[in-house]
N, C-alpha and C positions, 0 to 999 in steps of 0.2 A: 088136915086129915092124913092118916099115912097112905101111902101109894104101896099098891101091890105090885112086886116087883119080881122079875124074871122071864123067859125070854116069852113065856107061854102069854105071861099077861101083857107084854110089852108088844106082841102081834094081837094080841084081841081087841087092845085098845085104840091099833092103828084099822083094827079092820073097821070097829066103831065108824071113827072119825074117817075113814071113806067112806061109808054107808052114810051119813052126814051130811057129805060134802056130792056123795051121788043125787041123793033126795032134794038135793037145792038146783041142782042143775036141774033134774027133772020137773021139778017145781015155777023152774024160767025158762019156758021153752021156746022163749026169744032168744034169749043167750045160745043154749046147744043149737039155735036153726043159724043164727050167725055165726057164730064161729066153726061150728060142726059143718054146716050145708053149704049155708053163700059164700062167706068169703072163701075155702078155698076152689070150689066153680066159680067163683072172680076168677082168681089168681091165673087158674087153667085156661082158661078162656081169652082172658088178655094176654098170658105170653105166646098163647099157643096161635092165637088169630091177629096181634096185632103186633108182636117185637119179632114171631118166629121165622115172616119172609126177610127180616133185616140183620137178623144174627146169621153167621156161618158156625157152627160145631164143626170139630172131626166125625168124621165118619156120616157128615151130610143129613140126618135124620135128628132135626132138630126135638120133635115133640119125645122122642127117646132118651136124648140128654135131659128135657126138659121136665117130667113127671118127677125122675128122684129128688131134682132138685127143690120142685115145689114141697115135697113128702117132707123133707130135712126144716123147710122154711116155715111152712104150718106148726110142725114139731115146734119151732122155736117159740114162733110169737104166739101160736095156743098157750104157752109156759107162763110167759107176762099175765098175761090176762086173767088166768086161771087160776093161778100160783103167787106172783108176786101183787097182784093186784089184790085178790083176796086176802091174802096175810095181811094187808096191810089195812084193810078195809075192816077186818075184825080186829086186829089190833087196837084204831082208831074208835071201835064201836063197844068197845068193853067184853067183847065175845071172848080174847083170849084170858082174859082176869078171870070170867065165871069157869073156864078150859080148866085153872090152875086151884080151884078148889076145891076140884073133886081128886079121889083117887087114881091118877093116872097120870104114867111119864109125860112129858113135854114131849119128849121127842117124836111120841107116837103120832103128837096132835102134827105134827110138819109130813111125817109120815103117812097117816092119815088120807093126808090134802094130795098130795104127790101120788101118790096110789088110785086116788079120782080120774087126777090127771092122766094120768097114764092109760086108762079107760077109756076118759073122754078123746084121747087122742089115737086110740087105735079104732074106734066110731067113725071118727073126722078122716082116718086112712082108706079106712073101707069106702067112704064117698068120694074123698079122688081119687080113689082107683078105678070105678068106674066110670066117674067124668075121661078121667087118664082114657079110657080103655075105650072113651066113644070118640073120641077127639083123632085116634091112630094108635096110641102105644098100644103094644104087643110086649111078652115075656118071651124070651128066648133060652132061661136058664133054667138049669133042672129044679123039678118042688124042692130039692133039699137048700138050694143055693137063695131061691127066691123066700123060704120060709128063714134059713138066715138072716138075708136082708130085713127085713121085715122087725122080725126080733131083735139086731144088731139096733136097728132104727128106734123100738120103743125105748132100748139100754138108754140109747145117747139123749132121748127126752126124758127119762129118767135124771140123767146128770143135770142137765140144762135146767132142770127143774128145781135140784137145791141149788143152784146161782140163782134164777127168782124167787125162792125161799128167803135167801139171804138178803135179798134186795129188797123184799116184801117188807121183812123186819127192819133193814135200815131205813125204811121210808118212814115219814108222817101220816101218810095218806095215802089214796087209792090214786092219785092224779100223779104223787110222787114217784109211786112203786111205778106206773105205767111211763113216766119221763125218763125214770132210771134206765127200766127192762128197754127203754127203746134207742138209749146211748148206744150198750153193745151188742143187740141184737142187729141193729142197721148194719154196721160195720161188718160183724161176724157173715151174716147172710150175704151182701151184697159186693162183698172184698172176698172172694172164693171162687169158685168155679161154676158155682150155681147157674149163670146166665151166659157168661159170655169166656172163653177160653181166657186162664192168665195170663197165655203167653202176650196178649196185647195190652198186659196191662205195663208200665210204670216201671221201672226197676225194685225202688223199695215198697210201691204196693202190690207186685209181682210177688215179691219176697215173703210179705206175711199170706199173702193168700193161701201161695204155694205149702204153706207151713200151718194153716190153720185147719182144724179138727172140725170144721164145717166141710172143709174142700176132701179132707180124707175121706168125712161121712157119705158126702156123695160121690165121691171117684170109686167107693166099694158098693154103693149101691147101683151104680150105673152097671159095674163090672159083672158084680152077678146077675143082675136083671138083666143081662146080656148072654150070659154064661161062659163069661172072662173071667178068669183069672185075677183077682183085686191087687195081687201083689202085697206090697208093702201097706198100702192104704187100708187094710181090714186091721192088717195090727195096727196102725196108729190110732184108727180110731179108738180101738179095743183101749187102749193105754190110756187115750183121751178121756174116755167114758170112766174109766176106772179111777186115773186123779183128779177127775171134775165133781163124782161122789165124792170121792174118801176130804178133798181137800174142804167142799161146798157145806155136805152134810155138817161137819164140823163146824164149822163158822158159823152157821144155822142155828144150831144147838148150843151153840157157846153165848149169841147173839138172843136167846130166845130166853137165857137163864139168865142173863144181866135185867133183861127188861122183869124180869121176874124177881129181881131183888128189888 
């Protein structure tokens, strides 16, 4: 069938295939209560009540450090789960074949999905922030600095999101996409600043922490939820967020038109 094309129809069809992909989540509302609810009040809970007396942070107020970092780590692996696991899920179930039948870009369908996510993960924000907010954290930055953060935060799950896009379509399957999504998310998360200062860490695993767009993410969310000054860290991120689309999207789309030949 010919595809209707241009930019009007290429957002209607992405807004479709979110409304789609919202309706499924709503539809398993085991799914949005675990990923959305428990697990990240897990997360809060156990670094806040059982690593927080054994870690030292700067500045002594561990559950302060501790909230953005969780906010950055939810972002991540809600992405796997949502994003590269599904793609790959409907890939494997014939869902993206009947996608490519009808009139409408490919690209909206990845789009689409991404745009759920991004939904479903400012849902999951708004829950630990008030787990965050019963546990001791407090905001100390102005609303303009803390609605930054916030929004800097959905960008960078934005990005993260077409790397599980990409990963979703390199898989065979739903176990694949979620073995993939969990090689470099482990790393990414847990080699950064997220838990525990770099300065103790290793030299050369010092080196990529110190360097990695997870560590910038949360040293500019830390800084404005403080109402510091991010320094350098806002832009890096910003640059990170911007070559992690432009380079991810791509691959995405270019991987999504192979499997379509």
């Amino acid at each position: 069938m010919n595809r209707l094309t241009g930019p009007r129809w290429w957002l209607r069809d992405a807004w479709l295939m979110a409304g789609r992909n919202s309706r499924r989540i709503v539809r398993a509302p085991g799914l949005l209560l675990m990923y959305a609810l428990i697990q990240p009040v897990v997360f809060i809970l156990l670094f806040a009540y059982v690593f927080g007396g054994a870690i030292k942070v700067p500045g002594g107020d561990y559950v302060q450090a501790l909230i953005p970092a969780v906010f950055v780590q939810m972002i991540l692996f809600s992405s796997i789960g949502a994003v590269a696991v599904g793609l790959a899920e409907d890939m494997s179930r014939g869902v993206m074949d009947r996608f490519r039948s009808l009139p409408m870009t490919r690209s909206s369908v990845l789009l689409g999905r991404i745009a759920s996510e991004v939904l479903r993960s400012a849902i999951t924000l708004a829950v630990m922030l008030g787990c965050g907010l019963l546990v001791g954290f407090r905001f100390h930055g102005s609303p303009g600095l803390i609605a930054a953060g916030f929004g800097l935060l959905l960008a960078f799950g934005f990005a993260f999101s077409w790397v599980a896009a990409w990963i979703g379509l390199m898989a065979r399957s739903g176990e694949a996409a979620q073995g993939l999504g969990l090689v470099w998310v482990l790393p990414f998360t847990f080699v950064s600043s997220a838990f525990v200062p770099t300065a103790t860490m290793p030299g050369p695993v010092r080196a990529f922490a110190d360097h990695s767009p997870v560590t910038a993410m949360i040293d500019t969310l830390r800084a404005w939820f403080s109402g510091r000054d991010a320094g350098d860290a806002a832009l890096v991120t910003a640059v990170w967020t911007l070559a992690l689309t432009a380079v991810f999207m791509t691959l995405a789309v270019l991987r999504l038109r192979r499997t379509s030949s």
